[in-house]
N, CA, C and O atoms as a DFTB+ gen file, in Angstrom:
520 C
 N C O
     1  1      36.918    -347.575      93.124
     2  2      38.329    -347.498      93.416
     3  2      38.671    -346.282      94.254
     4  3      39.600    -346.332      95.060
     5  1      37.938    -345.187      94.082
     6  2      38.653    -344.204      94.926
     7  2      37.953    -344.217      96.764
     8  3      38.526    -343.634      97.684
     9  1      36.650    -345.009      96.925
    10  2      36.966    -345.065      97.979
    11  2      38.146    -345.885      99.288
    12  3      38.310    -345.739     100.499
    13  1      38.930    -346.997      97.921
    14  2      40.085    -348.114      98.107
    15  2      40.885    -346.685      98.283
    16  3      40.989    -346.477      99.492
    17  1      41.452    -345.688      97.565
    18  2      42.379    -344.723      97.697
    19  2      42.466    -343.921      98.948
    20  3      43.523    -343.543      99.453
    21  1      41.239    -343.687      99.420
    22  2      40.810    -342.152     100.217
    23  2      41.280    -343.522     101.555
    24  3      42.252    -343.201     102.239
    25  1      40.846    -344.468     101.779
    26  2      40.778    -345.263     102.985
    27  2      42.394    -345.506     102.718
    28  3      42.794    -345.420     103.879
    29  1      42.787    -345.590     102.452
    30  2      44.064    -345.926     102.284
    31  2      45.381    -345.216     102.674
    32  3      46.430    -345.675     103.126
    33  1      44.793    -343.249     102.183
    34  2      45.624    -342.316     102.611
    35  2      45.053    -342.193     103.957
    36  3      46.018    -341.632     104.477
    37  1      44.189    -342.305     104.911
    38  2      44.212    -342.533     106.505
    39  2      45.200    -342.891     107.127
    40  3      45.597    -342.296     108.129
    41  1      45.973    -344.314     106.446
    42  2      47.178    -344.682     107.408
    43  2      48.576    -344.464     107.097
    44  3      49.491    -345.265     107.291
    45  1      48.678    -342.976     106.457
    46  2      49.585    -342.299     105.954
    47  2      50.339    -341.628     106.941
    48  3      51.557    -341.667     107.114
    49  1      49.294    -340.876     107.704
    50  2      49.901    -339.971     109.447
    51  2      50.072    -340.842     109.619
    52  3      51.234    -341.111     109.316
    53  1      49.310    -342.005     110.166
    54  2      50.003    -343.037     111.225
    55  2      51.082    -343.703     110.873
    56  3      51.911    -343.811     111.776
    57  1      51.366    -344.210     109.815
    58  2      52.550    -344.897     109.180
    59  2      53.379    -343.638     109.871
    60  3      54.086    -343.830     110.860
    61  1      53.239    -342.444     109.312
    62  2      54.688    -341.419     109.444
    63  2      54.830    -341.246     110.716
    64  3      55.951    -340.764     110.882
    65  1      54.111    -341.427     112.051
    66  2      54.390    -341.209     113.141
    67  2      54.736    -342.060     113.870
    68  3      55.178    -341.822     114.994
    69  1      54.578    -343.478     113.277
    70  2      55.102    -344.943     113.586
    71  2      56.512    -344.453     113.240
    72  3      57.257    -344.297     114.207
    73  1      57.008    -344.181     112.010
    74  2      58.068    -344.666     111.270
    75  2      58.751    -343.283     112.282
    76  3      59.950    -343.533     112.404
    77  1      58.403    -341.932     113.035
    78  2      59.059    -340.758     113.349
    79  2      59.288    -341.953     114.864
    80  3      60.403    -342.147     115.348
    81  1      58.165    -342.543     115.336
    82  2      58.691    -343.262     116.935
    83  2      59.522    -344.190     116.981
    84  3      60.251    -344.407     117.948
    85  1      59.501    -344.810     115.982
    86  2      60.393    -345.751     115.688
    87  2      62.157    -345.380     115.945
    88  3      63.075    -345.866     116.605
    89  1      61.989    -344.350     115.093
    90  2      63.236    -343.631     114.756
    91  2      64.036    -343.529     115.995
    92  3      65.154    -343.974     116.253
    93  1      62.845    -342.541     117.004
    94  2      63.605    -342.393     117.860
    95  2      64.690    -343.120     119.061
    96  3      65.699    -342.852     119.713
    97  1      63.990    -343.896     118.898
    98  2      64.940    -345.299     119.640
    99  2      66.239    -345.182     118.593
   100  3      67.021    -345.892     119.225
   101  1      66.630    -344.962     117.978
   102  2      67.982    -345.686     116.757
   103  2      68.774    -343.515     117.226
   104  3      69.991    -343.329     117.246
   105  1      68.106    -342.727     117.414
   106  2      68.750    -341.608     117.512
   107  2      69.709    -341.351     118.758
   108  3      69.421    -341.388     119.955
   109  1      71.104    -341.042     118.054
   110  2      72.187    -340.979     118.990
   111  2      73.185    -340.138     118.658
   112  3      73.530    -339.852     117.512
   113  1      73.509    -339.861     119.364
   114  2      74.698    -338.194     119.425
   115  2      75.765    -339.064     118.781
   116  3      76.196    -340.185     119.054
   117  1      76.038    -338.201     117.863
   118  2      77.145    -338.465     116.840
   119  2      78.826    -338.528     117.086
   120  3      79.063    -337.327     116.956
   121  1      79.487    -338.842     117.223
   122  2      80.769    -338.739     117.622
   123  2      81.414    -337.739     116.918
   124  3      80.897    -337.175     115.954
   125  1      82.462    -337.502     117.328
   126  2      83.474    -336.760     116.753
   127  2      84.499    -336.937     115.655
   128  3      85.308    -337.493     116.398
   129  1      85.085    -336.917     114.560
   130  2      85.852    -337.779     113.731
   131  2      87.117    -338.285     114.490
   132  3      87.848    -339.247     114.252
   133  1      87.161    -337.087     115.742
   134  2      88.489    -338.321     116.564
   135  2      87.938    -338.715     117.432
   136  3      88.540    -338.391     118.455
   137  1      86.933    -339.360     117.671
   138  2      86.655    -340.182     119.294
   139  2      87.649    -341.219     119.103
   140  3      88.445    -341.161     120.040
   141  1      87.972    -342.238     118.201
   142  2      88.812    -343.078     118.373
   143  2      89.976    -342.727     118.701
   144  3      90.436    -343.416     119.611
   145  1      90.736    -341.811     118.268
   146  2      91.642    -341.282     118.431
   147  2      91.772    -340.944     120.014
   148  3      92.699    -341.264     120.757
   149  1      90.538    -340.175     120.349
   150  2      90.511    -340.051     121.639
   151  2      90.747    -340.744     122.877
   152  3      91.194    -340.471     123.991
   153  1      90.140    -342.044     122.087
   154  2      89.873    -342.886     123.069
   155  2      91.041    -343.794     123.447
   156  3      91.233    -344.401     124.500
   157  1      92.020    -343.724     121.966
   158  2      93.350    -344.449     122.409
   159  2      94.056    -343.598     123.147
   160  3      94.305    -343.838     124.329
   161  1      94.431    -342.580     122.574
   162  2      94.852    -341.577     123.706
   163  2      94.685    -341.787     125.395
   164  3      95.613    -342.015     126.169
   165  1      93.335    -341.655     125.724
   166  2      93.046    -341.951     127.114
   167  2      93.600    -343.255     127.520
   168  3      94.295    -343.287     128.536
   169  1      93.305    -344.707     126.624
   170  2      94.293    -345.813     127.226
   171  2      95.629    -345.421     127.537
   172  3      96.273    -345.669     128.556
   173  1      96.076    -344.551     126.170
   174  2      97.906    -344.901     126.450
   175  2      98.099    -344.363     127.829
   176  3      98.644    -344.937     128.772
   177  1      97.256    -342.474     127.782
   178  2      97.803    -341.768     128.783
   179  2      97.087    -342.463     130.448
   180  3      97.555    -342.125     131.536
   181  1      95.771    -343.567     130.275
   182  2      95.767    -344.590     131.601
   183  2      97.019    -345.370     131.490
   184  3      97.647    -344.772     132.364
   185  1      97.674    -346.085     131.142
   186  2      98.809    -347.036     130.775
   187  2     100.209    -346.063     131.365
   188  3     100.949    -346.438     132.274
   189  1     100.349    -344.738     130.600
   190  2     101.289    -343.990     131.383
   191  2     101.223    -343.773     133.004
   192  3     102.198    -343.836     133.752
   193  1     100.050    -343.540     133.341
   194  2      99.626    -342.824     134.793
   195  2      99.975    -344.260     135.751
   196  3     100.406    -344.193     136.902
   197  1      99.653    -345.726     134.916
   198  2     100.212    -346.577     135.889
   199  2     102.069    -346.997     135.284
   200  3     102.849    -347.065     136.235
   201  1     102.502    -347.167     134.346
   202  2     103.735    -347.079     134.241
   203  2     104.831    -346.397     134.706
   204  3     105.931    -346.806     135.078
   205  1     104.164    -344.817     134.595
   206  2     105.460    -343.737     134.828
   207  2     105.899    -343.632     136.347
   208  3     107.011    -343.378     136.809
   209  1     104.782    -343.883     136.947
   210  2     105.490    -343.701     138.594
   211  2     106.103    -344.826     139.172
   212  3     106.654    -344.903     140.270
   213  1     105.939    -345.739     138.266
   214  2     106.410    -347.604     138.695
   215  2     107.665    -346.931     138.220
   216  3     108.278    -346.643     139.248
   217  1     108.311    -346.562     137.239
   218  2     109.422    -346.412     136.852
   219  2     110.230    -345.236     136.816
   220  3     111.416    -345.361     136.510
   221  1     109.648    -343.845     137.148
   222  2     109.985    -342.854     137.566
   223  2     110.001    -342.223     138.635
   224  3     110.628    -341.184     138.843
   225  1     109.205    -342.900     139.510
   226  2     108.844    -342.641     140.972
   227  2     108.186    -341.091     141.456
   228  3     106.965    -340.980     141.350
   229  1     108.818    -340.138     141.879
   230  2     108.357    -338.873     142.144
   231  2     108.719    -337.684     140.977
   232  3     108.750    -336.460     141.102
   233  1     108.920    -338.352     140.057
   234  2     109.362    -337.081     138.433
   235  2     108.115    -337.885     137.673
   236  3     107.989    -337.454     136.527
   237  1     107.451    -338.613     137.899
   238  2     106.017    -338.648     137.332
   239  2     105.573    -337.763     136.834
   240  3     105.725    -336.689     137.415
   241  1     104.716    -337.778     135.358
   242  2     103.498    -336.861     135.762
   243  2     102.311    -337.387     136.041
   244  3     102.200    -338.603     135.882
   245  1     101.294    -336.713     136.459
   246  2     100.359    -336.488     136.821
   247  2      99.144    -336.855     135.581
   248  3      98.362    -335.940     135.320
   249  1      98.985    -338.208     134.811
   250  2      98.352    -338.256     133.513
   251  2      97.051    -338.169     133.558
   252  3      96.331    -337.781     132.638
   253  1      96.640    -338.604     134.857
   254  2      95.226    -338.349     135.292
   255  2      94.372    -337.177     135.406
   256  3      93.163    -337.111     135.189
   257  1      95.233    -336.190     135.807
   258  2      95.347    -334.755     136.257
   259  2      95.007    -334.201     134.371
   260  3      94.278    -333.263     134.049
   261  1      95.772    -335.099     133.427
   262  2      96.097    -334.420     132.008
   263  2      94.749    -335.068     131.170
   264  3      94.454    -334.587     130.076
   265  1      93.988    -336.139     131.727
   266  2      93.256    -336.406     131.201
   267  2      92.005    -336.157     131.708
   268  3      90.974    -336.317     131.055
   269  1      92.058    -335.712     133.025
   270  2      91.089    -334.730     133.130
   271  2      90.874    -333.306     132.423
   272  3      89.741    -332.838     132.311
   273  1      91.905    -332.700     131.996
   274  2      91.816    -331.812     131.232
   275  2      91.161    -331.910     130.396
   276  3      90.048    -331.388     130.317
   277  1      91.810    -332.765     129.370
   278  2      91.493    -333.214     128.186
   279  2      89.927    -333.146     127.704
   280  3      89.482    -332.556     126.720
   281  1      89.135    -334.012     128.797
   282  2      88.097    -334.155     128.766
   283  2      87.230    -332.640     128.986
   284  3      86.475    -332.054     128.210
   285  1      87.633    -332.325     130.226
   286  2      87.183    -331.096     130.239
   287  2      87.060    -329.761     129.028
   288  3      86.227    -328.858     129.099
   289  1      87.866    -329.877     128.190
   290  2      87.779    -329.311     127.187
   291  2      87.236    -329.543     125.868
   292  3      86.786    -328.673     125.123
   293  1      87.341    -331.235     125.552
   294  2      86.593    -331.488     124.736
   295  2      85.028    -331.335     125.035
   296  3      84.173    -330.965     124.230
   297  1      84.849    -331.694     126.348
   298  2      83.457    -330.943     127.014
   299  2      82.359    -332.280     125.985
   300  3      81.657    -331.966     125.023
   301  1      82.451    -333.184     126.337
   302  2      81.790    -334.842     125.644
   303  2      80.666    -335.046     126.092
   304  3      80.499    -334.751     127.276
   305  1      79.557    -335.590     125.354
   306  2      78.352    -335.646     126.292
   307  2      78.649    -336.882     127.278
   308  3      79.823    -337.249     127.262
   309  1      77.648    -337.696     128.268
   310  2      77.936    -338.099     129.278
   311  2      78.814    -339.730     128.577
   312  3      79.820    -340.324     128.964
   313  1      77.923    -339.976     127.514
   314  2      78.198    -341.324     126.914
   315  2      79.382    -341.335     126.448
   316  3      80.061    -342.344     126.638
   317  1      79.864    -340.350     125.805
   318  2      81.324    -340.447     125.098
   319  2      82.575    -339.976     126.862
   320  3      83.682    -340.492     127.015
   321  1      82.043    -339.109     127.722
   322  2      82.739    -339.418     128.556
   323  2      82.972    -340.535     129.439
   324  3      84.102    -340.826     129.830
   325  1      81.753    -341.277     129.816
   326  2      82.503    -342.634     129.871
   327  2      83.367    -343.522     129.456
   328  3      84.042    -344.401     129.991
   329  1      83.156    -342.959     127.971
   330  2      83.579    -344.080     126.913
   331  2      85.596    -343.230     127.055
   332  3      86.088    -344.247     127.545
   333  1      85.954    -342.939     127.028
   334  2      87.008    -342.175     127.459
   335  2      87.775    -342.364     128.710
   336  3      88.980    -342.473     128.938
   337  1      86.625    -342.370     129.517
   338  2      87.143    -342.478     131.285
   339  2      87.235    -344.235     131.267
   340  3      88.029    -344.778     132.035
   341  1      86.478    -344.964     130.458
   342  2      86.708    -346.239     130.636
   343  2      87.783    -346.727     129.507
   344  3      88.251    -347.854     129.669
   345  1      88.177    -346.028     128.467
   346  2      89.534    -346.692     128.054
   347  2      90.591    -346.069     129.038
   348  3      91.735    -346.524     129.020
   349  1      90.291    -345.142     129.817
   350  2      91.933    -344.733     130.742
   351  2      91.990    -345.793     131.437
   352  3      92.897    -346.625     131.406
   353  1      90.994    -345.814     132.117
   354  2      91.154    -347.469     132.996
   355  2      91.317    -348.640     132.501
   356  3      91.844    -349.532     133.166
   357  1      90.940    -348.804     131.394
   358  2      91.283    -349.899     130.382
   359  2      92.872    -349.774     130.287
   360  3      93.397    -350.748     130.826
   361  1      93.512    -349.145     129.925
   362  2      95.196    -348.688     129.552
   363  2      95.918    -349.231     130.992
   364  3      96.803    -350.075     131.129
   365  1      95.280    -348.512     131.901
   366  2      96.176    -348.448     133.367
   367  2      95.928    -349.792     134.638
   368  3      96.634    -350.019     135.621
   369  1      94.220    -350.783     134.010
   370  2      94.340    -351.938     134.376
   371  2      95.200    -352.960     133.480
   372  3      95.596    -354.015     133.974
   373  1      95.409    -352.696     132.472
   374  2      96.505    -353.605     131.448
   375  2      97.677    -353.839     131.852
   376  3      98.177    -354.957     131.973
   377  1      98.085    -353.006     132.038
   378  2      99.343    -352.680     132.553
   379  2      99.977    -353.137     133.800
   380  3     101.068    -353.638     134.073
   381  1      98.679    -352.717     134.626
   382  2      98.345    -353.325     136.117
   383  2      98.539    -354.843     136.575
   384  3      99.030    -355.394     137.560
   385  1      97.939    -355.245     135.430
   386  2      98.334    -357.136     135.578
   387  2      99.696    -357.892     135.163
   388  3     100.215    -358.955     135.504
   389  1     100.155    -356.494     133.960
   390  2     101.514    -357.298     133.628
   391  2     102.882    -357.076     134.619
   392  3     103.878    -357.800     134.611
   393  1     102.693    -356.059     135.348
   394  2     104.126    -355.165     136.346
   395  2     104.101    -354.854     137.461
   396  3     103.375    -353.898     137.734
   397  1     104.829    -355.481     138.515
   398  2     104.480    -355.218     139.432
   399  2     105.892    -354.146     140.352
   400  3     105.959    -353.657     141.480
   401  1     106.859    -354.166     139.115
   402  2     108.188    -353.276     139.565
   403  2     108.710    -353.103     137.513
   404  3     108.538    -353.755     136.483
   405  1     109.546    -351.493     138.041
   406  2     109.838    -351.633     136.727
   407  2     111.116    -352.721     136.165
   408  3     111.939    -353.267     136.900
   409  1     111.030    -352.849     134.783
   410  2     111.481    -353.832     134.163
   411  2     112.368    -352.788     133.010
   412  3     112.441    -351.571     132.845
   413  1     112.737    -353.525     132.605
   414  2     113.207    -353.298     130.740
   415  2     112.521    -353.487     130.157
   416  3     112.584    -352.820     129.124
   417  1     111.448    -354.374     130.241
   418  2     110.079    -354.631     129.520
   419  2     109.638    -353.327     129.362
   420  3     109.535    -352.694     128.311
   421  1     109.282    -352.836     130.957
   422  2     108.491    -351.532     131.460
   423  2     108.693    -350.393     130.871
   424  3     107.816    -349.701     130.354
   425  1     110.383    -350.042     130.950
   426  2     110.675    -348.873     130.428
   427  2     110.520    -348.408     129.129
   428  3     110.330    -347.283     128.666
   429  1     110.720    -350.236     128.315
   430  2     110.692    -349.888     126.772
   431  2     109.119    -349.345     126.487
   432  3     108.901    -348.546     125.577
   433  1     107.979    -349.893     127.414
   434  2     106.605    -349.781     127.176
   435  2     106.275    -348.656     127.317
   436  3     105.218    -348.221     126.859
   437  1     107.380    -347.739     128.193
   438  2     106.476    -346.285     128.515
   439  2     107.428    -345.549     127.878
   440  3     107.473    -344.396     128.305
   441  1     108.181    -345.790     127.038
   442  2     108.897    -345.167     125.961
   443  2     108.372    -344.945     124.817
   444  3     108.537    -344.084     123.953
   445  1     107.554    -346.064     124.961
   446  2     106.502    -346.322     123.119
   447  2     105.289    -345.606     123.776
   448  3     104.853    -344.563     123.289
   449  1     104.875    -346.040     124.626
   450  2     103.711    -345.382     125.076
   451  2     103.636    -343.626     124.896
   452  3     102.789    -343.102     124.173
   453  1     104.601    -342.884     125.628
   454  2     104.809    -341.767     125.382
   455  2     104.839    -341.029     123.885
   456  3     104.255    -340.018     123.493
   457  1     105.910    -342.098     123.090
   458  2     106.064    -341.633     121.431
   459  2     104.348    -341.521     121.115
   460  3     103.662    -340.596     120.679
   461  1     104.036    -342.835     121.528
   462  2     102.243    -342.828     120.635
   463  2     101.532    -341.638     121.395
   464  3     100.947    -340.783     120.729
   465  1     101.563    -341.570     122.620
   466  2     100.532    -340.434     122.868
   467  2     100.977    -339.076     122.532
   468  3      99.994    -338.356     122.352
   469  1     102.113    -338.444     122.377
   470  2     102.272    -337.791     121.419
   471  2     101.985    -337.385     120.174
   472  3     101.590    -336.267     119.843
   473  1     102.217    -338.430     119.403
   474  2     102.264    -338.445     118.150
   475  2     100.571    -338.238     118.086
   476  3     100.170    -337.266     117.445
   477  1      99.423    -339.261     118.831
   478  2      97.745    -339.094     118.730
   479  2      98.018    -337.410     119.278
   480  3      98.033    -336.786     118.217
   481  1      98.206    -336.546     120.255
   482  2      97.587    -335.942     120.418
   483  2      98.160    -334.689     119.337
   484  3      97.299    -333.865     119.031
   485  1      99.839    -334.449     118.615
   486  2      99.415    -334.177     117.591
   487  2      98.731    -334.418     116.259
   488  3      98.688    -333.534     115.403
   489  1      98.342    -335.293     116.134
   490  2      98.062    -335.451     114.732
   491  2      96.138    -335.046     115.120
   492  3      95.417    -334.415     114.347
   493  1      95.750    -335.546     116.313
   494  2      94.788    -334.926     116.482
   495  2      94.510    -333.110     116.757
   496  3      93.573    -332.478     116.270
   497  1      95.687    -332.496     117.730
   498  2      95.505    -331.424     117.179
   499  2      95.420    -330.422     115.739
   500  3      94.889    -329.364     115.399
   501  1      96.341    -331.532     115.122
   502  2      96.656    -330.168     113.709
   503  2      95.661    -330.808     112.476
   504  3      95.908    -330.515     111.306
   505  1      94.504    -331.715     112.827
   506  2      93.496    -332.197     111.768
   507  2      92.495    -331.985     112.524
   508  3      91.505    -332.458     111.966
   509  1      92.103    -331.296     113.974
   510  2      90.760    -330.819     114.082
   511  2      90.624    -329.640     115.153
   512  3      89.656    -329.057     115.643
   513  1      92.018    -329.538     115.308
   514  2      91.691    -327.544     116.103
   515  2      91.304    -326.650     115.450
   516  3      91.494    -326.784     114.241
   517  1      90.826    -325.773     115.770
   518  2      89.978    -324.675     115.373
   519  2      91.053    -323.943     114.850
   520  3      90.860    -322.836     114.346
């Protein structure tokens, strides 16, 4: 029996270096507890950047300009900045298909729109700023 044992602990490294290569495929940078948060954020404030100038014209802001910030500071690895840069465009092609001048529809949308991105970017500041 113990030469059944001794042959047996041989494929012990290999099992563990199978099971360490394995691994590595499934290993991935962890998110943040607000990426979601984040990420709606970036729709609304894409959704604003095409709403507000349809309906405000030159008193716009600049949401693109604000979500470049944004990003810049959260400082995201490349994957979560896509994932960010593609819900802004997600928000601001949505929008894109429904309006082609402002409406009452429009205004009410970038009225709510504004309340929500507010409201995400405090509730995200005062549950994970430093």
């Amino acid at each position: 029996m113990r030469l059944g044992v001794a042959r047996d602990m041989r494929f012990i490294p290999l099992i563990a270096v199978l099971i360490f290569v394995l691994s590595l495929g499934a290993v991935r940078a962890v998110d943040p507890p607000y990426q979601a948060q984040m990420e709606r954020l970036a729709e609304t404030l894409g959704s604003l950047y095409f709403l507000e100038p349809l309906c405000r014209g030159k008193d716009a802001s600049d949401w693109r300009a604000e979500m470049s910030q944004l990003i810049e500071l959260d400082q995201p690895d490349d994957d979560r900045k896509q994932r960010l840069a593609g819900a802004f465009n997600d928000g601001y092609s949505a929008y894109g298909r429904l309006y082609r001048n402002c409406t009452v529809s429009a205004s009410e949308a970038l009225a709510r729109l504004m309340a929500e991105a507010q409201q995400i970017a405090r509730e995200i500041h005062t549950r994970y700023a430093e």
